[in-house]
C-alpha positions as CSV (number, residue, x, y, z in Angstrom):
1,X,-41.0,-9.6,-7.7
2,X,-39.1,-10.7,-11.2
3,X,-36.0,-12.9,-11.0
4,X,-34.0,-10.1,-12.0
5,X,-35.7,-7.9,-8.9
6,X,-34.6,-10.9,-6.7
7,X,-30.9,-11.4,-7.5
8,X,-27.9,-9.2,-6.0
9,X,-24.2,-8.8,-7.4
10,X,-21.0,-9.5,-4.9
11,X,-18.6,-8.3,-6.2
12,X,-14.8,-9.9,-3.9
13,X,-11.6,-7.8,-4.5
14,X,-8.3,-8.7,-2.8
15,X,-4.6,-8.4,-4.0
16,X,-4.3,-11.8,-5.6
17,X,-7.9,-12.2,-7.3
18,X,-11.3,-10.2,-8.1
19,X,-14.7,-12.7,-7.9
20,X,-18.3,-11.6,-8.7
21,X,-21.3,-13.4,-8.8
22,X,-24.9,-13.4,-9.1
23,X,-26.3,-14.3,-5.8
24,X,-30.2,-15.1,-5.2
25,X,-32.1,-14.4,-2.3
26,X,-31.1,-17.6,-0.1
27,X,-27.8,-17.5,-0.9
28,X,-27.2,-19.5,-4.2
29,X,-25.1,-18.1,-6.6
30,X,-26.3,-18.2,-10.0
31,X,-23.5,-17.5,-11.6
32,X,-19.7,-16.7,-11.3
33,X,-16.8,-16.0,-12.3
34,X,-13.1,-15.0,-11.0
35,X,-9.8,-13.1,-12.7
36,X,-6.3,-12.4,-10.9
37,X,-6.1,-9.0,-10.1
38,X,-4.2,-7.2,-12.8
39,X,-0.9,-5.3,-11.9
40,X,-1.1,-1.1,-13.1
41,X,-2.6,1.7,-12.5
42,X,-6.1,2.4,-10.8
43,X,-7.8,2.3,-14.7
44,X,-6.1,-0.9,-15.6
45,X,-7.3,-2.7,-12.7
46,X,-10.5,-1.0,-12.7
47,X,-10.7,-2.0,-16.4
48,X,-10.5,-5.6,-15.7
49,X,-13.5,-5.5,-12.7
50,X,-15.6,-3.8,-15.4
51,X,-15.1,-6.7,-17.7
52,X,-15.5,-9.1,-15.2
53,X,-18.8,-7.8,-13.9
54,X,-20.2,-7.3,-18.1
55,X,-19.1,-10.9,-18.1
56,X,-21.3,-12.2,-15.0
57,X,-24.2,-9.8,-15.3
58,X,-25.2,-10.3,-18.9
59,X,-27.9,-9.5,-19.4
60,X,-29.3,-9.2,-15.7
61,X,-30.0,-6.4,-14.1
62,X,-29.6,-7.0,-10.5
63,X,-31.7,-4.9,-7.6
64,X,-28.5,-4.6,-5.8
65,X,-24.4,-4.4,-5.4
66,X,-22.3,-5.7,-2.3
67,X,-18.6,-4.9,-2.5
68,X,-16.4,-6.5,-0.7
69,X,-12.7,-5.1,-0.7
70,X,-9.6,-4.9,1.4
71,X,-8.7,-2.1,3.4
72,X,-8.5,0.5,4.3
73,X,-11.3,2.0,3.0
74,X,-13.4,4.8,3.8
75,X,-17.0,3.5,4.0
76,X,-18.9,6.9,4.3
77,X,-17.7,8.4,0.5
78,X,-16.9,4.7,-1.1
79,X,-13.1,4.9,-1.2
80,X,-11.0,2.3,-1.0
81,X,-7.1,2.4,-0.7
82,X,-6.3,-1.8,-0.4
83,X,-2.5,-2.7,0.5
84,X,-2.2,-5.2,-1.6
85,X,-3.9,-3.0,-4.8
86,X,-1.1,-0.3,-5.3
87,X,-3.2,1.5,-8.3
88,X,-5.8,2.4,-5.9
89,X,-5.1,5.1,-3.1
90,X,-9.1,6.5,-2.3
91,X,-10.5,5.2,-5.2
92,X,-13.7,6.2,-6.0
93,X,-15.0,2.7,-6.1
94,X,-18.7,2.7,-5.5
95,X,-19.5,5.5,-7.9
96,X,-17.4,3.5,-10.6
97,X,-19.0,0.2,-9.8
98,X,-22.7,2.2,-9.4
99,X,-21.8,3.8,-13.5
100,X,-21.3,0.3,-14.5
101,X,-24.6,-1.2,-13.0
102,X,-26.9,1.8,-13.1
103,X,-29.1,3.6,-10.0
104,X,-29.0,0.4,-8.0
105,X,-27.7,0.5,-3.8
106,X,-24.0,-0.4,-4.1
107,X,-22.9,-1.0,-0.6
108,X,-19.1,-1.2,0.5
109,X,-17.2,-4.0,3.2
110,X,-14.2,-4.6,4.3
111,X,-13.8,-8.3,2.6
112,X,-13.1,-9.6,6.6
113,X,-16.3,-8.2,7.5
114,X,-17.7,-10.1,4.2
115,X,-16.2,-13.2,5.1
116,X,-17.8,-13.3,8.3
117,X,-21.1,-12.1,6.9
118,X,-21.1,-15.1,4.5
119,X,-20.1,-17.6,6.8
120,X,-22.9,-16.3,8.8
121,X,-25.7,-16.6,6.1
122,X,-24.5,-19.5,4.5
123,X,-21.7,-21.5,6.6
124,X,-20.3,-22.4,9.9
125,X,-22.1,-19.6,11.8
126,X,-25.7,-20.1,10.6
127,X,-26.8,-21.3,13.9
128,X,-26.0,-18.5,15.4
129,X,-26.5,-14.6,16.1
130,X,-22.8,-13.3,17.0
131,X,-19.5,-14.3,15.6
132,X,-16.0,-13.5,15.0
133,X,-14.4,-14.4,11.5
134,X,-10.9,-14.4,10.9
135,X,-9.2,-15.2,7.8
136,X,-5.6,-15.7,8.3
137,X,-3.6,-15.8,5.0
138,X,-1.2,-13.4,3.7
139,X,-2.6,-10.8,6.7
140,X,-5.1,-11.8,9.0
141,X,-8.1,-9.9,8.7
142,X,-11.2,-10.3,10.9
143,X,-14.7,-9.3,10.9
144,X,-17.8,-9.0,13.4
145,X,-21.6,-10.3,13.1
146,X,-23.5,-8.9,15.8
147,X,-26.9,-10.0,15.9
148,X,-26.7,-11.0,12.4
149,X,-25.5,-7.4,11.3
150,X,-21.3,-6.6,10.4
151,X,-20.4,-4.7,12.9
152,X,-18.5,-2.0,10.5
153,X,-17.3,0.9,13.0
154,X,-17.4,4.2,12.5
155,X,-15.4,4.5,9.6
156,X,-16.3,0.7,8.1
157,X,-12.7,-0.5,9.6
158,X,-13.8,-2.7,12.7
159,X,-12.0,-5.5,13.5
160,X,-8.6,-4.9,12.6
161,X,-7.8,-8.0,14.8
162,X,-4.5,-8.7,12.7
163,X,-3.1,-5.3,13.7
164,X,-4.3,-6.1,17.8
165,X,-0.6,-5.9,19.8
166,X,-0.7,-8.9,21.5
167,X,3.3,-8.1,22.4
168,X,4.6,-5.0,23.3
169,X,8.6,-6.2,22.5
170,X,7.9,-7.8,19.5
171,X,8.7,-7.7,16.4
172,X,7.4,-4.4,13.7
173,X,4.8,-4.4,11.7
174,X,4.0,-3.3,8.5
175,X,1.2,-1.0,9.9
176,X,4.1,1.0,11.9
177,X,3.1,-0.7,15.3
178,X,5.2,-3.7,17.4
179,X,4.1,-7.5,17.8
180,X,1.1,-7.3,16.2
181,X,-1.3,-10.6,15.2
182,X,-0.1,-10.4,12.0
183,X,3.5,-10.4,12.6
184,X,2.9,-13.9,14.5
185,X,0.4,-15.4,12.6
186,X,0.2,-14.3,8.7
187,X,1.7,-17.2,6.2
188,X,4.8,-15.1,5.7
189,X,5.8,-14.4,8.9
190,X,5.5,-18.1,9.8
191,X,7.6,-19.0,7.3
192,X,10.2,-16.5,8.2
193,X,10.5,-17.1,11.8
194,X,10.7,-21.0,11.2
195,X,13.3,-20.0,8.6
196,X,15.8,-17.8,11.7
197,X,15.0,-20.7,13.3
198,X,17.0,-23.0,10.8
199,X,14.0,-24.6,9.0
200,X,14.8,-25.0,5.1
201,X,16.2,-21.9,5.0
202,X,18.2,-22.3,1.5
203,X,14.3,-23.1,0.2
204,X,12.2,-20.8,-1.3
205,X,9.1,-22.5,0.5
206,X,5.2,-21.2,2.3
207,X,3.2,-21.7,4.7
208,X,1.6,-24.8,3.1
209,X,5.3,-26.1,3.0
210,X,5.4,-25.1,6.4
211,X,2.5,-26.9,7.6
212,X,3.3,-30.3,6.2
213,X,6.0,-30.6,8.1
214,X,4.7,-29.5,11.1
215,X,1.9,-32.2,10.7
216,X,4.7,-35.0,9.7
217,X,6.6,-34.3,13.4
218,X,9.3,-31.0,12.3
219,X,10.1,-29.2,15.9
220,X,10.7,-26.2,14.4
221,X,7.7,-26.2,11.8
222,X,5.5,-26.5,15.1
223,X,6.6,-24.3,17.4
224,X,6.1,-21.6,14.7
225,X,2.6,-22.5,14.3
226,X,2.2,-22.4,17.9
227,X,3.4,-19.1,18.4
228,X,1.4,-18.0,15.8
229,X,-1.6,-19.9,17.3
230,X,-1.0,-18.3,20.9
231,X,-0.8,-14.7,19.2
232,X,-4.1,-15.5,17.3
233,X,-5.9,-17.0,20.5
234,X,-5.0,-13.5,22.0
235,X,-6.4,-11.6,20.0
236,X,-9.7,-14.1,19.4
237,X,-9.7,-14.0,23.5
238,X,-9.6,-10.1,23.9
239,X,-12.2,-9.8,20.6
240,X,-14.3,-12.2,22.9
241,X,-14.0,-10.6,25.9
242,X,-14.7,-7.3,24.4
243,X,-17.9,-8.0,22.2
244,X,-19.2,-10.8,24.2
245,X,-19.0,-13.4,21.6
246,X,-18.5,-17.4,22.1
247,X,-18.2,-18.7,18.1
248,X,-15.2,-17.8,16.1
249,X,-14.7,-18.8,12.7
250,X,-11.3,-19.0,10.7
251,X,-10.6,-19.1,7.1
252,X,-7.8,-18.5,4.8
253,X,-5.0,-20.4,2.9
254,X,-3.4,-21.0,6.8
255,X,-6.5,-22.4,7.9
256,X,-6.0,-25.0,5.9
257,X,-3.1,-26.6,7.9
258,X,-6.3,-27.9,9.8
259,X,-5.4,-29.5,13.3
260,X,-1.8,-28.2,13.3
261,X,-3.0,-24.8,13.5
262,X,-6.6,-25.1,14.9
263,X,-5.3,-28.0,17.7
264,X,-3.3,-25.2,19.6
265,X,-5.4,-22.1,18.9
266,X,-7.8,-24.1,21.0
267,X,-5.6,-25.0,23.3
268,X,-4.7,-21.0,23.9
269,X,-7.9,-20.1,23.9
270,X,-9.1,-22.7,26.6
271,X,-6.2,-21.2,28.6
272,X,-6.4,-17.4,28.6
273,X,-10.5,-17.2,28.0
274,X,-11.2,-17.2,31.5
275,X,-14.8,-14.9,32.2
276,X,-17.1,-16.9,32.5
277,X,-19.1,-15.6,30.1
278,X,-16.4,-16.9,27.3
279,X,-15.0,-20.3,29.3
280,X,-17.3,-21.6,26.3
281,X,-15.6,-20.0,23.4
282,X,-15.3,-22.4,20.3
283,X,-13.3,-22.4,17.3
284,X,-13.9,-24.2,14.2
285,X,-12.9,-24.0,11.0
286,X,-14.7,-22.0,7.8
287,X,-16.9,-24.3,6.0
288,X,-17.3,-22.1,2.5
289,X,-14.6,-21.2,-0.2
290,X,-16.4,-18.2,-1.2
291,X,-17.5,-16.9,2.3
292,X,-16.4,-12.9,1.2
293,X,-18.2,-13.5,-2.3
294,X,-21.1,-14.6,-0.4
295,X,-20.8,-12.0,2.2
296,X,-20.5,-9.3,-0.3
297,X,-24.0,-10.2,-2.2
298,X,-25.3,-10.1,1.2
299,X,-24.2,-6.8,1.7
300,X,-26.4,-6.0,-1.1
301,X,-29.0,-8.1,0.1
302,X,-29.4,-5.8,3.4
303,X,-29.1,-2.4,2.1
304,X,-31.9,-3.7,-0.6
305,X,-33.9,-4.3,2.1
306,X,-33.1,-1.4,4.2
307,X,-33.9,0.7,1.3
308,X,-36.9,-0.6,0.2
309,X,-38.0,-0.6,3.8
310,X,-37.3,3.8,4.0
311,X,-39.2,4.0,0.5
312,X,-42.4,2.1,2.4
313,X,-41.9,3.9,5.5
314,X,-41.8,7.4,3.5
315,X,-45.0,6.4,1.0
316,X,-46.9,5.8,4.3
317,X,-45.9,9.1,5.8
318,X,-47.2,10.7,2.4
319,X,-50.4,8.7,2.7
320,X,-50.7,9.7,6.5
321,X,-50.2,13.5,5.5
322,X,-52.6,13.5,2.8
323,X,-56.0,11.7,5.4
């Protein structure tokens, strides 16, 4: 196999910034290089992938493409219609990236499942089969390894676990539902609640903000992040429960309040994980900062595989035909 033959292309897309990189077999990326996402219309922003990609592939030619993108998408025709990207609603992304990159698999993730695929292959889960992986940020998006495969659902949307109601009185969502995750636990509603609570609130401040104080002693700043922490333990407890898990991984600019959000998570989950098939439940924190870049090339790196594996499978049954 040539060195070109043995490198894939993640490509990472979210509302805020769009990664790729050249990613080899065992996980070492080659090359790479990032861009904020642009504002405009679905060609503007597609405009600026294409040049971002030209830029990392050179002159490579990579035997594969993992996309990882937020949601919703719909997996089955490559469309992707992120919240956070308002230029594209069912964008035809995997037949634009496949134009730019030639007759190459180009897979498509959610970036939660990527994240969880990368810390998987690469990070904090790489001792293990089955994990959850959140990344709790602006959202909190989630995503599924099962025996070292993302669990993607029938439409390539599982683990919605920022949109699981952990309260049915609580407060709306911006998915149309009540006390969601995500209205508990994302950056902004942190900030919010602390702020009806009479934290800083003639401040334009984040979570980050929100987080030192809590570590420096601030009553308020905590009890925030331990609501949030109970509502995330929820859902990490019912994911659990369901899928019969017992390592859960969380990422995201949140995570990085460390033990003043991770301290009481695992508090919560000690308390409400009581099968005793998930009494052993842990939860540590990410150990990559490119977990969904990685995740993505390894996207790649299975449907390569896969495919190449079908071609074998049908050259035999030729072979067997023809004796």
């Amino acid at each position: 196999m040539s060195d070109e033959a043995a490198t894939v292309l993640g490509i990472d897309i979210g509302g805020t910034k769009m990664a790729a990189a050249i990613v080899s077999a065992d996980g070492e990326i080659l090359t790479k290089d990032l861009i904020r996402t642009p504002p405009g219309g679905a060609d503007q922003v597609f405009a600026a992938l294409a040049e971002l990609v030209g830029r990392v592939q050179g002159d490579l030619h990579p035997a594969a493409v993992g996309i990882g993108s937020a949601g919703p998408l719909d997996q089955q025709h490559g469309l992707v219609s992120p919240v956070n990207i308002a230029g594209w609603r069912s964008f035809p992304l995997v037949d634009r990236v496949r134009a730019l990159v030639g007759d190459v698999p180009v897979t498509l993730g959610v970036d939660g499942h990527c994240f969880a695929l990368g810390e998987y292959w690469t990070g904090a889960g790489r001792n293990v089969d089955t994990l959850l992986g959140i990344v709790v940020s602006t959202g909190v998006g989630a995503g599924i390894v099962v025996d070292g495969k993302p669990l993607l659902g029938q439409s390539g949307n599982a683990a919605h676990l920022g949109h699981v109601v952990v309260d049915l009185d609580g407060e709306p969502c911006a998915c149309g539902s009540y006390g969601c995750v995500e209205t508990y636990a994302s950056g902004p509603r942190m900030v919010a609640r602390a702020k009806r609570r009479g934290w800083r609130t003639r401040e334009d401040v984040d979570a980050a903000v929100l987080s030192a104080d809590a570590a420096a002693g601030d009553e308020i700043a905590l009890a925030t992040f331990d609501d949030g922490a109970q509502a995330l333990a929820a859902g990490i407890v019912a994911t659990a429960v369901t899928v019969d898990l017992t390592t859960v991984v969380i990422g995201g600019g949140v995570a990085k309040a460390g033990p003043v959000l991770f301290d009481p998570v695992q508090r919560w989950v000690k308390r409400l994980a009581q099968l005793p098939f998930v009494t052993d439940l842990t939860v540590e924190p990410a150990q990559l900062d490119n977990a969904g870049l990685l995740g993505a090339a390894r996207l790649g790196w299975d449907s390569l595989q896969a495919s190449t594996a079908a071609r074998v499978a049908g050259v035999a049954t030729e072979v067997n035909a023809l004796s």
